[in-house]
N, C-alpha and C positions, 0 to 999 in steps of 0.2 A: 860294224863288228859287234858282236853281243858284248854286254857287260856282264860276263859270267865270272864269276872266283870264287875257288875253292879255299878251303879251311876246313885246319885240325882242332881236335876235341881242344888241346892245349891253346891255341888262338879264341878257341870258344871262352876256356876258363876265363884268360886274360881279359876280351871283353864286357864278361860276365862282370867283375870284378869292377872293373872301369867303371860302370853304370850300379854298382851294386843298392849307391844309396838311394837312386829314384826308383829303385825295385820294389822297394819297401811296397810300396802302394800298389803295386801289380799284381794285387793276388786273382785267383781264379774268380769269385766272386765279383769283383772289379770289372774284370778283365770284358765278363760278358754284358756287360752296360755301357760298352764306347760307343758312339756313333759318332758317323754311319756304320754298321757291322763292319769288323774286319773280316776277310776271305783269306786264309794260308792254303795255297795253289801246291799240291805235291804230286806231282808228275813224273815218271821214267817208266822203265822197261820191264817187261815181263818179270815175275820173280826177281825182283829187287827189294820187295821188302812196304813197297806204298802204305799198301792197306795196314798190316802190323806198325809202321812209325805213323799213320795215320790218327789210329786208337788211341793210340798212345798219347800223342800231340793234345787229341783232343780232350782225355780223360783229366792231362796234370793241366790243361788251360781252363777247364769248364765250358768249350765249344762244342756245336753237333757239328758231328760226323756224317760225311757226304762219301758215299759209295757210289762213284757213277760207273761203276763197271759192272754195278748190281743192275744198274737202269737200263744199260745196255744189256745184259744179259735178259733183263725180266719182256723186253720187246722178243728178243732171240724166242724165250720161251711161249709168249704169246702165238707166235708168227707159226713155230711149232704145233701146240694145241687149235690151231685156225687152218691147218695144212697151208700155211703160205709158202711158196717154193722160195728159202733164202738166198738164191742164186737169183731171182728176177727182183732188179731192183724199183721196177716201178710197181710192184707188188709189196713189196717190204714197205717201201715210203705210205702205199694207201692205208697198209693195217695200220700205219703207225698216225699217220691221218686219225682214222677212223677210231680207233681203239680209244676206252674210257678210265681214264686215270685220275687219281687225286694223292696229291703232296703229303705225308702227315710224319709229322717228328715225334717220337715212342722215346722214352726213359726206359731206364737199364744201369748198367754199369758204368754207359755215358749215353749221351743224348745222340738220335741218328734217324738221318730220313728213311722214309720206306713209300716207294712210289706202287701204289695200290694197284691193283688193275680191279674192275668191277668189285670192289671195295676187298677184294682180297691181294695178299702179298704172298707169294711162292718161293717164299724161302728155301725149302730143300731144292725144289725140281727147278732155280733154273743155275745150282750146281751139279749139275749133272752132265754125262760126259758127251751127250746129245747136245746139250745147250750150249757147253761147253764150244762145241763144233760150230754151230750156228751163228756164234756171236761175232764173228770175224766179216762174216758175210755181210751180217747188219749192220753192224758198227763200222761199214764201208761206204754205204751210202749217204750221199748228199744231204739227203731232206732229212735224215733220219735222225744226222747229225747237228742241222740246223733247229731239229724239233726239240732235241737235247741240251742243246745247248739255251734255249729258252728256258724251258722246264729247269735246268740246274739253278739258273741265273735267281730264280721263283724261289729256290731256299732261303734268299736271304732275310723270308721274312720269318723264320724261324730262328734270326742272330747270327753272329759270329760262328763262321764255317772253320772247319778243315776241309777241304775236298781235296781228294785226290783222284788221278786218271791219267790219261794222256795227251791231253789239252788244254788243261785247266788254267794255265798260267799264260800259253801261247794265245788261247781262242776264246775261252771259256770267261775269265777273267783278266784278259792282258793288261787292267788297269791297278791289278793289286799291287802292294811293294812286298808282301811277304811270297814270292815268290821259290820253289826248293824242285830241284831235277836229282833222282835218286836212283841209282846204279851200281854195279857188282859186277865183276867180271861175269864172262860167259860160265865159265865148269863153275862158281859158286852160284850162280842161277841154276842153271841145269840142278847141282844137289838140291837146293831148297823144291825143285819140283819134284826130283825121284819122293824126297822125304813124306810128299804131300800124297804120293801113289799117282805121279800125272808124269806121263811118258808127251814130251812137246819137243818141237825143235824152234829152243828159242831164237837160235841167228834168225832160219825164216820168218818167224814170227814177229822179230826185231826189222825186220829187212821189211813184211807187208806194212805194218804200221807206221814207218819212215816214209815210205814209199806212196804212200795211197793221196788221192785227189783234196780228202776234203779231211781239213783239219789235221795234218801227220805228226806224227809224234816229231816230235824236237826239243831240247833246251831254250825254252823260253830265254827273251831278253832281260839280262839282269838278274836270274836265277842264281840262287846260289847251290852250286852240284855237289853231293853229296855219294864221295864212291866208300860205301859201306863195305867190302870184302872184307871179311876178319871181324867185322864188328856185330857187339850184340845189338837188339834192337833199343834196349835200354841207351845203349851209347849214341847210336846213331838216332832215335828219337830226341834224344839230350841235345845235341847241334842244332837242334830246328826250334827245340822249344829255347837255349838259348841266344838264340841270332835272331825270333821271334819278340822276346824279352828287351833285348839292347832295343833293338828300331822303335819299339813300344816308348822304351825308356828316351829315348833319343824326341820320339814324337812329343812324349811327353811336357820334357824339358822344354823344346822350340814352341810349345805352345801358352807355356807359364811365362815364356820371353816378353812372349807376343800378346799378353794376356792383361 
C-alpha cells in the first residue's frame, strides 16, 4: 500500500512551528550546499499547477529548476523539424539516439536547465500548438523515456533540484524522500487551460498517461499529495516548501545526534 498522506496549509503551520528553531539555519544560501544534492520530485496531472509550484519552490529555496516536460517537448520539436513520423516509434527512439544535445543550467530570476539541441534551445517553437500535439506520441515511447530519464538523472551536477513531470518521484528519482503528487479537480483544470488559450480533454489526457507502457503517471510511494482546488499558488507552493523545510530540519537534528 503507498504511504501517501495528505495535509492542510494549517497542519503545515503546526509543523513549521514544531521545527521552527533548527530553521534558523535553513536558509536558501545554506540550503544549496547539502550533500549529496537534494532532488524535490513534483509530479501530477495535466494543469494542476507543477510547473508554477515548481518556480516557485525553487526561487524561495535557492535550487535549479528542472522542466522535463520542456525536454520532452524539445525531442517532440526536433522529431518535427527532422520529419520523423511521431507515430513510428522506432523512428522517434533513433532520432532521439541520434540527436546532439548538451545539459546547461542559465541564471534568471532562478536557476534552470535548458537541454540545447546543436547548441541551441527552442524556446518559443516547442510551445507551439504542433509541438504541443507531438509530445504525447513521444513521451510514449520506451527508449525515449529511458533516454530521459538518464539525461534528468545528469542534472544533479548542477545541485539541488526541483524537477517536476510525471515520473519523477515514481521512476526518475524513486530514491528521494522529498517526494509531492499535485492535483485539482477536473473543471478547475480544464479553466486554468481555457485561461492559457488551450482547448485539451484533460480526463483523456489523464486517462493516456496513467495508462501508457513505460513509466505511467501515478502517486509515487510516500508522496505527499497535494489537492490545490481553491488555492493560490503562493498557498499551495507554501505546503511543499514547508514539509520540505520540517524533513530538512528533522534530517538535520538526527544528524547532530549522530554527530
Amino acid at each position: 500500500m503507498k504511504n501517501v498522506f495528505r495535509f492542510s496549509s494549517c497542519q503545515a503551520v503546526k509543523r513549521s512551528r514544531h521545527s521552527r528553531a533548527a530553521l534558523e539555519n535553513l536558509k536558501p544560501d545554506n540550503l544549496t550546499t547539502l550533500k549529496p544534492p537534494i532532488v524535490i520530485a513534483i509530479d501530477g496531472t495535466s494543469a494542476s499547477g507543477k510547473s508554477t509550484n515548481a518556480r516557485l519552490v525553487a526561487k524561495a529555496l535557492g535550487y535549479v529548476y528542472v522542466d522535463t516536460g520542456a525536454m520532452y517537448r524539445t525531442l517532440a520539436w526536433h522529431c518535427l523539424q527532422k520529419r520523423v513520423d511521431v507515430n513510428d516509434a522506432k523512428a522517434v527512439a533513433a532520432a532521439c539516439r541520434a540527436w546532439k544535445t548538451k545539459l546547461v543550467c542559465v541564471d534568471g530570476e532562478f536557476r534552470q536547465t535548458r537541454l540545447l539541441v546543436n547548441s541551441y534551445y527552442p524556446d518559443k517553437e516547442i510551445r507551439t500548438a504542433e509541438t504541443s500535439a507531438a509530445v504525447p506520441h513521444v513521451a510514449a515511447v520506451p527508449k525515449v523515456r529511458d533516454w530521459m530519464k538518464k539525461k534528468q538523472r545528469e542534472c544533479l551536477q548542477f545541485g539541488n533540484l526541483v524537477m517536476e513531470g510525471r515520473d519523477i518521484g515514481s521512476n526518475v528519482f524513486p530514491e528521494t524522500d522529498f517526494k509531492f503528487y499535485m492535483d485539482a479537480a477536473l473543471a478547475e483544470r480544464t479553466k486554468r487551460r481555457a485561461a492559457d488559450g488551450v482547448r485539451e480533454d484533460l480526463a483523456k489526457r489523464d486517462q493516456r498517461d496513467s495508462q501508457r507502457a513505460a513509466a505511467p503517471l501515478m502517486v509515487p510511494l510516500g508522496a505527499t499529495v497535494i489537492n490545490n482546488s481553491g488555492q493560490t499558488p503562493a498557498q499551495s507552493s507554501g505546503l511543499i516548501i514547508a514539509e520540505v523545510r520540517r524533513k530538512l530540519a528533522a534530517r538535520a537534528k538526527a544528524a547532530a545526534r549522530h554527530g
